[in-house]
C-alpha positions in Angstrom: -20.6 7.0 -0.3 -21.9 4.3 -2.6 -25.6 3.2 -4.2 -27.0 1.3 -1.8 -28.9 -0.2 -4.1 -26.5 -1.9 -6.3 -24.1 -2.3 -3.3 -20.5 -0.9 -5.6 -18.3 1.2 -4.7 -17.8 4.8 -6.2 -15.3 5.8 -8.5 -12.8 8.0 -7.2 -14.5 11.0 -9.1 -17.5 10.5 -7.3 -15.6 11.0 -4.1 -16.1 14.8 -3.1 -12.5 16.5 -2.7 -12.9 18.1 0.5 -12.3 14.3 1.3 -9.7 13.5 -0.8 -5.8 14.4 -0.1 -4.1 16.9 -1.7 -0.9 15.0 -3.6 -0.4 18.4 -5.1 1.4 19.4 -2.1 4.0 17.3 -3.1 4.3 17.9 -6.7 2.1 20.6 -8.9 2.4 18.5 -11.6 3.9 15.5 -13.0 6.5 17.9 -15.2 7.7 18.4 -11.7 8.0 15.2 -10.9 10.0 14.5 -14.0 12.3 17.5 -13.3 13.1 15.7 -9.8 13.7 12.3 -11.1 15.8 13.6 -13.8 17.7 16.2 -10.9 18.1 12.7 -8.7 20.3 11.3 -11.5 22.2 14.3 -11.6 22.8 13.9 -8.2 23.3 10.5 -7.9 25.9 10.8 -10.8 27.7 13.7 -8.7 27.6 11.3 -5.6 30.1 8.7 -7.4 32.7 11.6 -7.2 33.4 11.3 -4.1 34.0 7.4 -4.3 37.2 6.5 -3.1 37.7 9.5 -1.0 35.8 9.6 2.2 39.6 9.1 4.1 41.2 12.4 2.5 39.4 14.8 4.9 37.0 15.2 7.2 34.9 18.1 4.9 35.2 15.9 2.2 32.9 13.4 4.1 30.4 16.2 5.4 30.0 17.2 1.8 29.1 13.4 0.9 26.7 13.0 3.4 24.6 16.3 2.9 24.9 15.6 -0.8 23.4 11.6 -0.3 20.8 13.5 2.4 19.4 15.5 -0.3 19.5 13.0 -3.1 17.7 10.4 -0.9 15.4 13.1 0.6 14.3 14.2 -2.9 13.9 10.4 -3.8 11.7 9.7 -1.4 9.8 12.2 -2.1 9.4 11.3 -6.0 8.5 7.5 -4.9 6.2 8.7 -2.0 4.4 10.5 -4.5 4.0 7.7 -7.6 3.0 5.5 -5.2 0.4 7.2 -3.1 -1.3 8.1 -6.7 -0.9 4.4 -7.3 -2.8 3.7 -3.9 -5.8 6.2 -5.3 -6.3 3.7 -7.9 -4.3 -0.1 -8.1 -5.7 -0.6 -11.4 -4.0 2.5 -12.9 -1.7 1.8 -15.6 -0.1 5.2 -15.4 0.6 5.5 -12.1 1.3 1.8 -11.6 4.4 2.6 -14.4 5.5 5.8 -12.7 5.7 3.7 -8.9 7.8 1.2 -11.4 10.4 4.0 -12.6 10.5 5.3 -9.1 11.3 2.3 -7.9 13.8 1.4 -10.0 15.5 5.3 -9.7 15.3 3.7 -6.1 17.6 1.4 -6.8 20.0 3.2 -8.8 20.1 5.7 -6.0 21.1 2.7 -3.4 23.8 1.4 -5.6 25.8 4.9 -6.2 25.1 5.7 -2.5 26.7 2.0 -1.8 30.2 3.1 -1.2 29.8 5.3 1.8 29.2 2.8 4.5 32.4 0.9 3.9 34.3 4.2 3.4 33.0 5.0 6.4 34.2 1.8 8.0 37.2 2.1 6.7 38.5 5.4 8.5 40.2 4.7 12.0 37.8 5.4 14.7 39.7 7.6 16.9 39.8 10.0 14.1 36.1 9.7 12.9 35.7 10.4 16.6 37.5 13.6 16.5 36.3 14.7 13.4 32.8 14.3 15.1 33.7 16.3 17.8 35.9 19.1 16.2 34.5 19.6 12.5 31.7 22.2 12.0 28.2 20.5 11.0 29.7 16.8 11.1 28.7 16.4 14.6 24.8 15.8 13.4 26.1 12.5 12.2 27.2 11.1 15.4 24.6 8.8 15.5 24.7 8.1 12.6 27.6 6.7 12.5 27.7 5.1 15.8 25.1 2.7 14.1 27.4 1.9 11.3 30.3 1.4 13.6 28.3 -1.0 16.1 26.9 -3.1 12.6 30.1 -3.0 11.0 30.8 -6.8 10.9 27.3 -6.9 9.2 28.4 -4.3 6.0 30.1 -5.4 3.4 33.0 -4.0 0.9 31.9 -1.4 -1.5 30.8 -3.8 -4.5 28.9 -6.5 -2.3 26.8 -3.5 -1.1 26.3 -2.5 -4.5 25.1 -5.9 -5.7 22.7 -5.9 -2.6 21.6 -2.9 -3.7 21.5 -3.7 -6.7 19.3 -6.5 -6.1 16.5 -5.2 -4.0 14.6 -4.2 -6.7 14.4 -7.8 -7.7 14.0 -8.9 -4.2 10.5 -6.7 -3.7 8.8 -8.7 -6.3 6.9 -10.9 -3.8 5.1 -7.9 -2.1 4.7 -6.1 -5.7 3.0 -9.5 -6.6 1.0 -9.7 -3.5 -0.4 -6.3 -3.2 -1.3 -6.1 -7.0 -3.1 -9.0 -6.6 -4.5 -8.2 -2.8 -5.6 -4.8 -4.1 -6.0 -4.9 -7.7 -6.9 -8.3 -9.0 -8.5 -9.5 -6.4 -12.5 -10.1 -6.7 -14.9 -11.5 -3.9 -18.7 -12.2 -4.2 -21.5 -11.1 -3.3 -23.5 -11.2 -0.1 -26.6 -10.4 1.2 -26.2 -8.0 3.8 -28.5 -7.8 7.0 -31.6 -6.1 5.2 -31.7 -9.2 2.2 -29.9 -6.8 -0.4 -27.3 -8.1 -2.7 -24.0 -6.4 -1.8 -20.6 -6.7 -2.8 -18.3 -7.5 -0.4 -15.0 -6.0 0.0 -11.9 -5.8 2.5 -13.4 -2.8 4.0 -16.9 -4.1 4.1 -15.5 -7.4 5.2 -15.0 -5.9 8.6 -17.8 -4.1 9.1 -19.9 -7.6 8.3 -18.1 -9.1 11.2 -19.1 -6.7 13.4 -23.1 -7.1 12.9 -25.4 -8.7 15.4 -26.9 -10.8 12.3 -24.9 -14.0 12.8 -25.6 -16.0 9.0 -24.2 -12.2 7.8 -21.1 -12.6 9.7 -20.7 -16.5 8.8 -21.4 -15.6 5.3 -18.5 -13.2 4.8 -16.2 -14.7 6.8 -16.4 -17.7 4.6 -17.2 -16.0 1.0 -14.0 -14.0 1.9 -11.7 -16.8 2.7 -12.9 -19.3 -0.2 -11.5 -16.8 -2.4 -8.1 -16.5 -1.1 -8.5 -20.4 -0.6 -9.0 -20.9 -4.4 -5.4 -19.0 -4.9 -3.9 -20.8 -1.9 -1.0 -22.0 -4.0 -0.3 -19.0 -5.7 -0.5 -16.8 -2.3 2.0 -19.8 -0.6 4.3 -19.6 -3.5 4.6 -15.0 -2.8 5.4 -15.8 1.3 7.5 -18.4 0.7 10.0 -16.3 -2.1 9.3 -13.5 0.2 10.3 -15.5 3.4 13.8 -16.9 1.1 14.3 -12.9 -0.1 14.8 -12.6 4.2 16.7 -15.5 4.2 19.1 -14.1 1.3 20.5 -10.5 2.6 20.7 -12.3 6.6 22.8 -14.3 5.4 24.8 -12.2 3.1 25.0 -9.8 6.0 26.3 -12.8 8.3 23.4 -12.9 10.8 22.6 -16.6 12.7 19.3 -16.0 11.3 16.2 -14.1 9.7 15.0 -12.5 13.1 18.6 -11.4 14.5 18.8 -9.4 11.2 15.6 -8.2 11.6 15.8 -7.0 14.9 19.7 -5.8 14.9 18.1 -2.9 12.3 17.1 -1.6 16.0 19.5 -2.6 17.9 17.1 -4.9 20.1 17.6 -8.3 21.2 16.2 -11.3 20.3 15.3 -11.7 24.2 13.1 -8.6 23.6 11.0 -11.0 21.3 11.4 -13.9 23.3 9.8 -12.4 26.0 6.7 -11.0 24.5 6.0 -14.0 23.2 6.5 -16.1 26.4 4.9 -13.5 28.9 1.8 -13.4 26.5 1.8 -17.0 26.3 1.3 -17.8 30.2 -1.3 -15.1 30.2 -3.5 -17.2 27.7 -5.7 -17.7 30.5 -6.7 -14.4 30.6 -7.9 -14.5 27.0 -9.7 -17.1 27.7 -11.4 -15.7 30.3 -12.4 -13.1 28.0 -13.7 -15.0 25.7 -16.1 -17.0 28.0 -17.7 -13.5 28.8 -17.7 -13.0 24.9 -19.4 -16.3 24.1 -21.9 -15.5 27.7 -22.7 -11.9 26.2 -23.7 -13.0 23.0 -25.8 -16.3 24.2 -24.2 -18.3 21.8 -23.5 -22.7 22.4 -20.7 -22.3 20.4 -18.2 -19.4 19.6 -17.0 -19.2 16.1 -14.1 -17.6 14.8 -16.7 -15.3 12.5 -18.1 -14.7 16.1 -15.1 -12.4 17.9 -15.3 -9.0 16.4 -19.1 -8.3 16.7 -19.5 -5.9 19.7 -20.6 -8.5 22.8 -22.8 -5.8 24.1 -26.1 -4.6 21.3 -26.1 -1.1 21.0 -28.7 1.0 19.0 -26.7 1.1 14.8 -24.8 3.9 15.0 -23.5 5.9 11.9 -20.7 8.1 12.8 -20.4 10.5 9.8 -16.5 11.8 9.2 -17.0 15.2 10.6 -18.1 13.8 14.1 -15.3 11.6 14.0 -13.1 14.3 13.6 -14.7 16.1 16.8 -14.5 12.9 18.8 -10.9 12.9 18.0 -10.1 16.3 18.6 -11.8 15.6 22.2 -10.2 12.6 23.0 -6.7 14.3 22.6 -7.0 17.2 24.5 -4.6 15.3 27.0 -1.6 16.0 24.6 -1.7 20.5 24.6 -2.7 22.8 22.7 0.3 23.0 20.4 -0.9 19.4 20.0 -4.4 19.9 19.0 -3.2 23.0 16.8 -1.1 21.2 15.0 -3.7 17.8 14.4 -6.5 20.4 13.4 -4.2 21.8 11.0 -4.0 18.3 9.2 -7.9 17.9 9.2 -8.3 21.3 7.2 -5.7 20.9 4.8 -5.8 18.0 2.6 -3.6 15.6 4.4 -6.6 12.7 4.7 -8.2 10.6 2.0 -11.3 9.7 3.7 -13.1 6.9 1.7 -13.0 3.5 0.0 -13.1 3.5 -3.5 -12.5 0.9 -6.7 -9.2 0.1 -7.0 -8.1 1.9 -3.8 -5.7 0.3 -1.4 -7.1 -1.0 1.1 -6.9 -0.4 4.8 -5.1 2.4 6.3 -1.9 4.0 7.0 0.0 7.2 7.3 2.5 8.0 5.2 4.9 11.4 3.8 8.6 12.7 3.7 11.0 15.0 5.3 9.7 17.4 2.3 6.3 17.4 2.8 3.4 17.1 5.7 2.6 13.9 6.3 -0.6 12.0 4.5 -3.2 9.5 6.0 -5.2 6.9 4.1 -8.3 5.8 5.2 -11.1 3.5 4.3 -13.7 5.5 6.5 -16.8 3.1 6.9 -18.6 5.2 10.0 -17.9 2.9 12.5 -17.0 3.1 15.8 -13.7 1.4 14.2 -13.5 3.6 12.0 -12.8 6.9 14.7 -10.5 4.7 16.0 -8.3 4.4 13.3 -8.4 7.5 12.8 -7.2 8.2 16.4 -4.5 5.8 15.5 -2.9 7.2 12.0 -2.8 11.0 13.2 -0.9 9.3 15.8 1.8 8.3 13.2 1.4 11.4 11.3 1.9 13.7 14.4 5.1 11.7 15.2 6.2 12.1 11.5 5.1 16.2 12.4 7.4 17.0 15.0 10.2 14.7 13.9 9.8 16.2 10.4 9.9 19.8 12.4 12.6 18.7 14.9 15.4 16.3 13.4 17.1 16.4 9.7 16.4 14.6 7.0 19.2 11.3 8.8 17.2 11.3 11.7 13.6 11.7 9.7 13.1 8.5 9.4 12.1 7.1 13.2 12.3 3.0 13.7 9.2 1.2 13.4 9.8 0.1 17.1 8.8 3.0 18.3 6.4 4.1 15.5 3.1 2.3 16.8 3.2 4.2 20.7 2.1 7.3 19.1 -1.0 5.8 17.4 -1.8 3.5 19.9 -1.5 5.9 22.9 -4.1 8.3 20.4 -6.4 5.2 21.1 -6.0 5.0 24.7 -6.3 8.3 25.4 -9.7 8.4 22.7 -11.4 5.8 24.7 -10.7 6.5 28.2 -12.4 10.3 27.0 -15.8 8.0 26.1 -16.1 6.3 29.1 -15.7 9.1 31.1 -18.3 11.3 29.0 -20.9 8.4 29.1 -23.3 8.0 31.9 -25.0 4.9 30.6 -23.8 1.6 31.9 -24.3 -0.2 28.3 -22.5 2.1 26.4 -19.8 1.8 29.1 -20.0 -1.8 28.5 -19.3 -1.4 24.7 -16.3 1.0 25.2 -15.1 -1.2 27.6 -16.1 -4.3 25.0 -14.0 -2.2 22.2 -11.0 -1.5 24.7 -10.3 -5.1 25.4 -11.1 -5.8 21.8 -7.8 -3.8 21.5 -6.0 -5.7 23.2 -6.7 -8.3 21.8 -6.3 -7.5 18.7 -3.1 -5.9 19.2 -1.2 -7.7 22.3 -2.7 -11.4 21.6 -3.0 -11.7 18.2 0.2 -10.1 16.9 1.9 -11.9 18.6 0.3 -14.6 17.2 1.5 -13.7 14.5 4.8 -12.8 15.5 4.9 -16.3 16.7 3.8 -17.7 13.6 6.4 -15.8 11.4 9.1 -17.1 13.9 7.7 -20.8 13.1 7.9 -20.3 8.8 11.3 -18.5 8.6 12.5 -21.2 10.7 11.0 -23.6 8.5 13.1 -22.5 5.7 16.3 -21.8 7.5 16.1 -25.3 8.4 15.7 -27.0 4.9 12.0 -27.3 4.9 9.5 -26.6 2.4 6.6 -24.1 3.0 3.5 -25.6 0.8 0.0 -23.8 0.9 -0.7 -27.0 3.5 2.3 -26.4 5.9 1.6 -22.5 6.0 -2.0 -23.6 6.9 -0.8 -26.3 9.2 1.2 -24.5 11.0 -1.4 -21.4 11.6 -4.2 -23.3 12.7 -2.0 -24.8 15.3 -1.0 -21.4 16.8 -5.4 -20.7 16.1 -5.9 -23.6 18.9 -3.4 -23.0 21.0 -4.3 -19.3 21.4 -8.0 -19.8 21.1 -8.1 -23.0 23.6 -11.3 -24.8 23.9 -13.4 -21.7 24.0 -14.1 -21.4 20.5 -14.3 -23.5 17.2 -11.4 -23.5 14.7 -13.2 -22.7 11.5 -11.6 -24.5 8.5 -11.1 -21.5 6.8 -9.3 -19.6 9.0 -6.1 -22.0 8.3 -6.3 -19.1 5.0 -5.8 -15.9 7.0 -1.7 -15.8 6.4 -3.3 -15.3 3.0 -4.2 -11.7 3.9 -2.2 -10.3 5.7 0.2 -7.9 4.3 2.7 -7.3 7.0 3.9 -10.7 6.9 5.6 -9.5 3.9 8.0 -7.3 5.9 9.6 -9.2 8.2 9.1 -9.7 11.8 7.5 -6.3 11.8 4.1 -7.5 13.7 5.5 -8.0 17.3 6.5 -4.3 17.2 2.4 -3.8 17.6 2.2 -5.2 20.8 4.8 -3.8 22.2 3.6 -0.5 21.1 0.3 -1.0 23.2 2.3 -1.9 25.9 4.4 1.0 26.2 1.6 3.4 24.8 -0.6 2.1 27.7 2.0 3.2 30.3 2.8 6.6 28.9 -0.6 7.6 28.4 -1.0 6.5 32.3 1.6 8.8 33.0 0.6 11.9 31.0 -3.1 11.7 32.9 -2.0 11.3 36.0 1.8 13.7 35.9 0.7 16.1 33.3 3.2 18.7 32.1 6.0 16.8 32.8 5.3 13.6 31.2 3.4 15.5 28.4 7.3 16.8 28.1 8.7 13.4 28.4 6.4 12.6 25.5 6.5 15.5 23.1 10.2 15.0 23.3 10.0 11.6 22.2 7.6 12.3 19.2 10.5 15.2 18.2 13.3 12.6 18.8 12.8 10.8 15.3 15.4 8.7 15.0 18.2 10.3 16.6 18.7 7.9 19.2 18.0 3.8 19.4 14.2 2.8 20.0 14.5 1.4 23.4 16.2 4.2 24.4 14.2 6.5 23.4 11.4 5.0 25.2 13.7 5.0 28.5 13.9 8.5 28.0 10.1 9.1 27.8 9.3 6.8 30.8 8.8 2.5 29.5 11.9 0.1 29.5 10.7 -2.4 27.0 14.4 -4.5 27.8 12.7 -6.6 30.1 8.9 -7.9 29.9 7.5 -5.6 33.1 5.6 -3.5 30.4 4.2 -6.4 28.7 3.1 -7.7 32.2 1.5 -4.5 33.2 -0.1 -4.3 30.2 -1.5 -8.1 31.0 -2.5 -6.3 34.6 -4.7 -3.8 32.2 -6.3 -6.5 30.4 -7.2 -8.3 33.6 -8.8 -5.1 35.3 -10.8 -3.8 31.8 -12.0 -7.8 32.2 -12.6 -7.2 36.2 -14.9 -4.2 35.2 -16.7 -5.6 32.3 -17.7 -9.0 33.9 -19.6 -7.2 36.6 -21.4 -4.7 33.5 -22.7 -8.4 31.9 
């Protein structure tokens, strides 16, 4: 998809549009998207009517809610839309200024929706509990309002939620700065790749150049890609940092103890939940150490680098795995799920809801993304890899989740936690790869599959919560007076590098950068939710393969359950009780038996 000879990347026109996702789904035109935005305000400005009077009757609240349902459901649709054009093309004035207004309509949505929580508070709760029970189409909001209820000492009266409101806009300004510059402004050198020809690397290339068996290829992009964020390190510590003191900010206007009993009350989990991933992945350690002996055995290497963990540890013939097979492999892999299930994902191959490959000024990585209004949408950086099928796997995960919810649950419940939004995609993963190693009959590409499944975990149970454990360490360095310099960020990573690494390989300098890159850091204590989700998308897919129909139930119920119930609940419901750290330990039992297997393959 780009000249191979100059090594750039394509323009978006040169991308064919049978790859490319089809925005005009969600809006014809752009004088549709102005009729919307201007409808919102109209909306919005109808909203603030019913300020005041929530109390007076129980049909006057109905009407309020399904009014602030369809404003905010039309909302997200307008910003779903700017920004996703936005994400065709970073450097994009036009739709860089259309993300702005919709952002800020955003925000003057939030502020005349601002009354309604403390309204709500406000009513006795024996009669909110009647009117739940007894009023026509006000029962849908049960939920709903249970949530409010059970956070009520963490909302405030009707003008500090305004001002809150008022101020997110403001308070997104680190991640606006970062992803401009992560996406947009951001340039990184050339390389030569593993046939001598000049090419230039990229955050989608970067990964593929860790994977080869060429070693001074690997080493070279690992360190061309982190001597560039390195020369900004200052600039990149100064965007955490505000973003880390924007945290600190609304949990403390909200009255929590801290940054991470805010962020995790949004689910209703506890902080013991966290605690214990961390600790029960911690005294496994050993385990990963274990793995990476093998790792450091399989490649023959003295020493194991940090540029040296992603390249496959067993050498398989190069492999290009063009879209359409990828698709097919997929499709395969998911048969597990139904037919209604495999209906439904081939509908979203056929009909414009992927955009397939990396071009300049395209976000990078991947994600699925959409609104109660509209199918759901993944991005994708396709580089025909092995890697690459897998993410795919992954995000049709999400965007079959978003599918039934979006088919199942109105627009209140639409919206299901992120604690519960990385099963789907994971257990799309699981399911993909136990499908190749039981279609292959040849010990080495066993070995690889095998490689790549433990390579998930890894990736996924270890090192998020690495990181989990490293945003636990910075927010605490604020919320205790300290400072968080470019040095201290790096300080304090390449500790948690050592500690989680061991002896087994060499701490490379430049990995003390790699906070630098990552973009979830800028929403809060979001990563440990990752390894959870492996956990509990590891049992589950157990189940379905070895119950069938009735955990396929189980499961197709959760994916249709949105958000109309809390995460860990939900999850109870389909069979994984993430409250205490048995599904993090079984998933450590996994680990160990993939390891069992592999070791006897090298």
């Amino acid at each position: 998809m780009f000249n191979k000879t100059v090594g750039t990347l394509p323009s978006r026109d040169e991308i064919g549009a049978k790859y490319k996702w089809k925005l005009e789904d969600i809006y014809a035109g752009e004088n549709n998207w102005e009729e919307d935005f201007l409808k919102i305000r109209y909306l919005a400005a109808q909203l603030t009517a019913f300020k005041g009077t929530l109390s007076q009757s129980p049909a006057r609240l109905l009407q309020c809610l399904q009014l602030r349902d369809d404003m905010l459901s039309l909302k997200n649709k307008l910003f779903v839309y700017a920004r996703m054009r936005r994400d065709e093309n970073n450097s994009e004035p036009k739709y860089q200024a259309l993300t702005d207004r919709a952002m800020a309509l955003g925000t003057e949505v939030s502020a005349a929706a601002a009354f309604i929580v403390p309204e709500i508070i406000a009513i006795d709760e024996r009669e909110l509990a009647k009117n739940l029970k007894q009023v026509e189409g006000l029962g849908i909001y049960k939920q709903y309002i249970h949530e409010i209820l059970r956070q009520k000492q963490h909302i405030l009266s009707d003008k500090e939620e305004e001002l809150l409101a008022l101020a997110e806009e403001v308070a997104h300004a680190p991640t606006d700065i970062f992803t401009m510059f992560n996406n947009a402004d951001i340039k990184f050198p050339s390389i030569k790749d593993e046939d001598g020809h000049e090419v230039e690397l990229t955050k989608g290339r970067y990964v593929k150049f860790l994977e080869t068996r060429d070693r001074r290829v690997r080493e070279d992009a690992f360190h061309a890609l982190y001597r560039t964020y390195s020369a900004v390190k200052n600039t990149l510590a100064a965007a955490l940092g505000s973003s880390i003191k924007k945290d600190r900010f609304f949990a403390a206007a909200r009255r929590y103890d801290s940054c991470l009993a805010a962020a995790l009350d949004d689910d209703n989990v506890a902080i013991d939940v966290y605690d214990n991933l961390i600790n029960t992945v911690n005294k496994n350690l050993p385990l990963l150490h274990r793995y990476l002996r093998l790792r450091k055995k399989a490649l023959k290497l003295d020493t194991l680098h940090m540029y040296d963990l992603y390249v496959p540890m067993v050498e398989m013939p190069k492999k290009h795995i063009p879209y359409e097979e990828a698709v097919k492999m997929v499709t395969n892999g998911l048969k597990p799920l139904g037919e209604q299930y495999l209906q439904n994902l081939e509908r979203a191959f056929g009909s414009g809801w992927i955009d397939v490959f990396e071009s300049r000024g395209k976000t990078s990585g991947a994600y699925s993304w959409g609104t109660h209004l509209t199918h759901p949408y993944v991005l994708l950086n396709y580089q025909s890899t092995i890697n690459d099928v897998f993410t795919l796997a992954h995000e049709m995960g999400h965007s079959m989740h978003s599918y039934y919810t979006n088919m199942t649950q109105p627009y209140i419940y639409s919206d299901y936690k992120i604690l519960v939004a990385e099963v789907a995609s994971t257990l799309n993963e699981s399911l993909l790869i136990k499908y190749l190693l039981g279609i292959t009959g040849d010990n080495r590409e066993k070995a690889y599959l095998l490689n790549h499944y433990l390579e998930e975990f890894r990736g996924t149970l270890f090192r998020q919560t690495m990181f989990a454990e490293f945003e636990k360490a910075v927010h605490n360095r604020i919320e205790t007076g300290g400072a968080l310099t470019a040095q201290e960020l790096c300080r304090i990573y390449r500790e948690l590098n050592v500690k989680y690494f061991g002896q087994e390989v060499i701490i490379d300098d430049e990995i003390d950068m790699e906070w630098a890159r990552i973009p979830h850091f800028y929403t809060n204590f979001y990563v440990y939710k990752y390894a959870t989700g492996i956990s509990a998308a590891a049992s589950l897919s157990k189940q379905i393969i070895e119950e069938g129909a009735p955990a396929l139930e189980r499961y197709i119920g959760f994916l249709s359950s949105g958000g109309s119930d809390y995460p860990i609940n939900l999850l109870k419901k389909a069979g994984v009780d993430l409250s205490t750290p048995k599904p993090i330990e079984d998933a450590m039992d996994i680990f160990g038996s993939i390891l069992d297997e592999l070791e006897i393959l090298i």
